[in-house]
C-alpha positions as CSV (number, residue, x, y, z in Angstrom):
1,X,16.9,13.3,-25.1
2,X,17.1,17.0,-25.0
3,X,18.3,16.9,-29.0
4,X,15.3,14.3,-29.2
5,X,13.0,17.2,-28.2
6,X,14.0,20.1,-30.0
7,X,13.9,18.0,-33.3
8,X,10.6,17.8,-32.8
9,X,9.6,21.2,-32.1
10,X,11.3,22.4,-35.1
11,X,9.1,19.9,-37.0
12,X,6.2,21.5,-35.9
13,X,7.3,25.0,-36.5
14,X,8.3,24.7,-40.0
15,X,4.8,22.9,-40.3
16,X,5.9,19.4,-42.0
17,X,3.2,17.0,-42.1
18,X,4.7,14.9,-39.0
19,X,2.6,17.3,-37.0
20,X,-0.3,15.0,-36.1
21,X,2.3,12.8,-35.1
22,X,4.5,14.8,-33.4
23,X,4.0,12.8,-30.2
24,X,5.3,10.0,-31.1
25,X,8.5,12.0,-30.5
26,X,8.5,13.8,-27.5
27,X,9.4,11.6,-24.5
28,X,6.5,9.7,-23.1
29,X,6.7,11.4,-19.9
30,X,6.5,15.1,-21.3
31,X,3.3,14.5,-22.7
32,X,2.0,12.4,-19.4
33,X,3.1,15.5,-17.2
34,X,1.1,17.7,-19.0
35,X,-2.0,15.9,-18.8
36,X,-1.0,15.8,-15.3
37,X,-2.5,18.7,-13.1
38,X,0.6,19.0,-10.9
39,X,3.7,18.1,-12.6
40,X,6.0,18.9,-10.0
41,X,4.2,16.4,-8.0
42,X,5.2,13.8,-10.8
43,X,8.8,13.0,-10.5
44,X,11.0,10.9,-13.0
45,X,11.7,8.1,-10.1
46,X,14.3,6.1,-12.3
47,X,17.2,8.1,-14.1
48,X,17.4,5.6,-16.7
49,X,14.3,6.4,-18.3
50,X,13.2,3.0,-17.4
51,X,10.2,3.6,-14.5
52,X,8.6,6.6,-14.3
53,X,5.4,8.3,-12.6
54,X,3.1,10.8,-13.2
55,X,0.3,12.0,-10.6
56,X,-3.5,12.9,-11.6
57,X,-4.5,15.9,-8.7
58,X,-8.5,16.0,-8.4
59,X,-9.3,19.5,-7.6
60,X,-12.4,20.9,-5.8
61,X,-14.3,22.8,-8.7
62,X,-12.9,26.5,-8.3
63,X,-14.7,29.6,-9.5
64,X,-14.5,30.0,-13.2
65,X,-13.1,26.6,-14.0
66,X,-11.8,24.9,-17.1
67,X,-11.1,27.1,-20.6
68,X,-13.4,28.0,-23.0
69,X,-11.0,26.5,-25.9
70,X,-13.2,24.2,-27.4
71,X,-12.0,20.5,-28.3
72,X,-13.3,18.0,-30.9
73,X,-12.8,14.8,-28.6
74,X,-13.3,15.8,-25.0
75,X,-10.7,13.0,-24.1
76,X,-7.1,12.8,-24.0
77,X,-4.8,9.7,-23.4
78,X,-1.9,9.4,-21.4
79,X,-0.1,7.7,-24.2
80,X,0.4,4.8,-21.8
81,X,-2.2,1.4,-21.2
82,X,-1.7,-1.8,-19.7
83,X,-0.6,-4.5,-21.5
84,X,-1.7,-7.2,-19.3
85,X,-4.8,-7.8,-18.1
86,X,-7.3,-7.9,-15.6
87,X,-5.7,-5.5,-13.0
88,X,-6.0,-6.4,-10.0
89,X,-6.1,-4.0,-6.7
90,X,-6.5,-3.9,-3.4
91,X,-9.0,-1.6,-1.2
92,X,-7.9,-0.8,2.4
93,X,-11.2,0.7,3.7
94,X,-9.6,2.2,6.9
95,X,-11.0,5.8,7.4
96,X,-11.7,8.1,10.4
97,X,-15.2,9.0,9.2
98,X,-17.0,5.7,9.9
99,X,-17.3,4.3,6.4
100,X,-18.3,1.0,6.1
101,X,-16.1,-1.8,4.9
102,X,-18.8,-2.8,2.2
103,X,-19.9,0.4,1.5
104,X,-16.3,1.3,0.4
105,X,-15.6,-1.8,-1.3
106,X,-18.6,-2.1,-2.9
107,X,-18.5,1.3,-4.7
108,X,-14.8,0.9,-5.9
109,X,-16.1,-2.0,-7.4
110,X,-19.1,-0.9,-9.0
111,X,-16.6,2.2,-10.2
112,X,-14.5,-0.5,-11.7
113,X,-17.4,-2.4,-13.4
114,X,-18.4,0.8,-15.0
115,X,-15.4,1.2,-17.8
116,X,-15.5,-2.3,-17.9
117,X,-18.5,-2.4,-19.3
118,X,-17.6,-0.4,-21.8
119,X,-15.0,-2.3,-23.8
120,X,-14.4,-5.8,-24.4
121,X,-11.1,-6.1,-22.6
122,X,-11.5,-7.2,-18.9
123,X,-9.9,-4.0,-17.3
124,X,-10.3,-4.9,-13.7
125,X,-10.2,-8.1,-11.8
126,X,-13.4,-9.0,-10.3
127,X,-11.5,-10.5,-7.0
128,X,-10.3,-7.2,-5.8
129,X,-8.4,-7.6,-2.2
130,X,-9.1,-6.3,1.2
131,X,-5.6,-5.2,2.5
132,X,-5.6,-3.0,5.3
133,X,-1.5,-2.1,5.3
134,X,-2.0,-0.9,1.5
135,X,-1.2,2.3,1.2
136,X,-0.4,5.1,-1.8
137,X,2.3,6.3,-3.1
138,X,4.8,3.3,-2.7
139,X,6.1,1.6,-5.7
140,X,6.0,-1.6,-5.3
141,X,3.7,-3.4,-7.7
142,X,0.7,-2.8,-5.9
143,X,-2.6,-1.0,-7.1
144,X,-3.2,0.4,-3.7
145,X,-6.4,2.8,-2.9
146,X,-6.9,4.2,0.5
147,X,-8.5,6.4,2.5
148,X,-6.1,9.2,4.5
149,X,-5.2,13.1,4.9
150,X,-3.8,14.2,1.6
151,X,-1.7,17.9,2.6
152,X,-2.5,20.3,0.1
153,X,-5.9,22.4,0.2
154,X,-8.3,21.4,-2.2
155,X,-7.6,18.1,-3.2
156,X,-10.4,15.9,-3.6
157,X,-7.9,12.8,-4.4
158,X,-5.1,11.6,-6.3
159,X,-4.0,9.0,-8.9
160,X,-0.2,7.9,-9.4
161,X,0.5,6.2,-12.1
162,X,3.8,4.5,-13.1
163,X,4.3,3.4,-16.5
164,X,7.8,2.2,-18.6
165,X,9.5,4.2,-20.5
166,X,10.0,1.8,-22.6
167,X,6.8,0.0,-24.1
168,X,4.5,2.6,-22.7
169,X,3.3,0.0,-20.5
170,X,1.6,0.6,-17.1
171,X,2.6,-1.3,-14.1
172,X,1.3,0.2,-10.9
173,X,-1.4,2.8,-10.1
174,X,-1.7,3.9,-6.5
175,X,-5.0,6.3,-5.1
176,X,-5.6,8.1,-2.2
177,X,-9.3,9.4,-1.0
178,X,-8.2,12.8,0.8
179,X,-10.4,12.2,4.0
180,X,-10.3,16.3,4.4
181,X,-13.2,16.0,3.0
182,X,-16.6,14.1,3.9
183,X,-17.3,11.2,1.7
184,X,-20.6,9.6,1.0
185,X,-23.2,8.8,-0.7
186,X,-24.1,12.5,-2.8
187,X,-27.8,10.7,-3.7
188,X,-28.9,10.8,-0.1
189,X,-26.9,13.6,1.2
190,X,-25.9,16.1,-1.1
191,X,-23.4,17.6,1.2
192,X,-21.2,14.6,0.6
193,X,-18.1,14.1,-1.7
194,X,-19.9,11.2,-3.9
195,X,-17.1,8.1,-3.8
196,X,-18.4,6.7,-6.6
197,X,-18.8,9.6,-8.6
198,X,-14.6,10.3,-7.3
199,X,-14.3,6.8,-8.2
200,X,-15.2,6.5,-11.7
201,X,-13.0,9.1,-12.5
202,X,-9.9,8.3,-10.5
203,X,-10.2,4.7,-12.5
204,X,-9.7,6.3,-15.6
205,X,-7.2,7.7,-14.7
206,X,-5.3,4.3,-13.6
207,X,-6.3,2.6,-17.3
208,X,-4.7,5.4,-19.2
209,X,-7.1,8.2,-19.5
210,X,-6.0,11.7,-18.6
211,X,-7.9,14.7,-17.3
212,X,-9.7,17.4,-19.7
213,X,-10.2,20.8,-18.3
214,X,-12.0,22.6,-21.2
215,X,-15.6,24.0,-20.6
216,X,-17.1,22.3,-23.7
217,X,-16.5,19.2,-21.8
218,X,-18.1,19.8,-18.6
219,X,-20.2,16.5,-18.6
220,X,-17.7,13.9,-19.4
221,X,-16.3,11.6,-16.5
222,X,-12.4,12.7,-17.0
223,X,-13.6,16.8,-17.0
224,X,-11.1,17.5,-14.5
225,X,-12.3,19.2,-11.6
226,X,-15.5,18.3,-9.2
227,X,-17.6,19.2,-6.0
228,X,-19.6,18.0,-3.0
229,X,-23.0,16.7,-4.5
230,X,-21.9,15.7,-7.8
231,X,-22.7,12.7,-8.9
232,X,-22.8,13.3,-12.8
233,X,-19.7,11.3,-13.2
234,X,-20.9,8.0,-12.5
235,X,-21.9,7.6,-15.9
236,X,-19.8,7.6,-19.0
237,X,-20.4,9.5,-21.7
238,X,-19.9,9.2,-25.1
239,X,-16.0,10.7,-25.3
240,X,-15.2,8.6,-22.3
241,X,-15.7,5.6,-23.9
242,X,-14.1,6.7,-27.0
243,X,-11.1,6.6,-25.7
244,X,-11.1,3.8,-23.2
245,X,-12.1,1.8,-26.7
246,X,-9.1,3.4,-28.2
247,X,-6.9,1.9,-26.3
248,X,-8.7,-1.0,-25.4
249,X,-10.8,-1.9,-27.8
250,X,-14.5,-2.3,-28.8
């Protein structure tokens, strides 16, 4: 794997034309963990090369954010979809901040709807469960979403996914709501952490999209950072649905 990589990089270096291709040889899970925010929070969980994860961290907006590099595309792909479809998932709505059941349900939902609605595959199951021992961060098969403490500072929430090495096919994606902060609804009070506006983006995240961080980007659903009020998310722009298409289709 390691003689894998450095064939690769000397490709690119003596400028051969295999460059826009070059991905196609460096291991899946190089490329995921750099789309990832926080690669050391995205372990290779099977030494075989057969299972692996990587973790999306959604960041509070800091001062400064993104880079000024400007991109063509303002998306990027994990290089991993699912393969069979509708996904299904289950919601446990458990929270200490007095959330409602349908409130929380309801919005996941709507998220969901959202980048279905924008290709013609059927991304997510309409008969989403209510499971109130689901919980992130186990592999086990399960699309899991709750609502908990997540430890580190800053983190609005989190996406695992875990794909094959093999097939670049995703089987699982787990997310957890960090209840550090104070969710809501960001149209009626704009001190809240908008769920669906966290939503939206978290579920791109879980069909194969990965985060962009350039300031040329700012108003795209996967720009990678996000605040209290913000609701500008919700919608998907024109990028966004590039490449959900690309994956998925038309």
């Amino acid at each position: 794997m390691k003689i894998y990589y450095i064939i690769s990089v000397f490709m690119i270096v003596i400028g051969l034309s295999i460059l826009v291709t070059g991905s196609m040889l460096i291991p899946v899970n190089d490329n995921a963990k750099e789309n990832a925010k926080a690669p050391e929070n995205s372990p290779v969980i099977d030494n075989d090369w057969g299972l692996e994860r990587v973790d999306f961290i959604h960041y509070v907006k800091p001062e400064n954010a993104g880079n000024s590099r400007k991109t063509s595309t303002c998306y990027k792909l994990m290089g991993v979809k699912w393969k069979s479809l509708p996904v299904n998932y289950s919601i446990n709505p458990v929270n200490p901040q007095g959330l409602s059941e349908n409130f929380i349900t309801s919005t996941i939902f709507t998220s969901a709807e959202i980048w279905d609605s924008s290709t013609s595959s059927e991304l997510f199951d309409n008969d989403y469960a209510i499971d109130y021992s689901a919980t992130y961060g186990v592999q086990d098969f399960k699309n899991s979403i709750d609502f908990a403490d997540y430890p580190n500072d800053g983190v609005i929430a989190v996406t695992s996914v875990w794909y094959t090495r093999v097939g670049k096919q995703i089987v699982e994606f787990d997310q957890r709501y960090n209840t550090r902060f104070a969710w809501g609804d960001a149209t009626i009070d704009s001190s809240k952490m908008d769920l669906e506006n966290i939503a939206v983006h978290e579920l791109g995240h879980a069909v194969g999209l990965a985060d962009i961080y350039s300031t040329s980007c700012l108003d795209v659903t996967m720009y990678g950072y996000s605040t209290e009020g913000e609701t500008s998310k919700i919608t998907l722009e024109q990028p966004d649905i590039t490449g959900l298409q690309t994956m998925y289709g038309i």
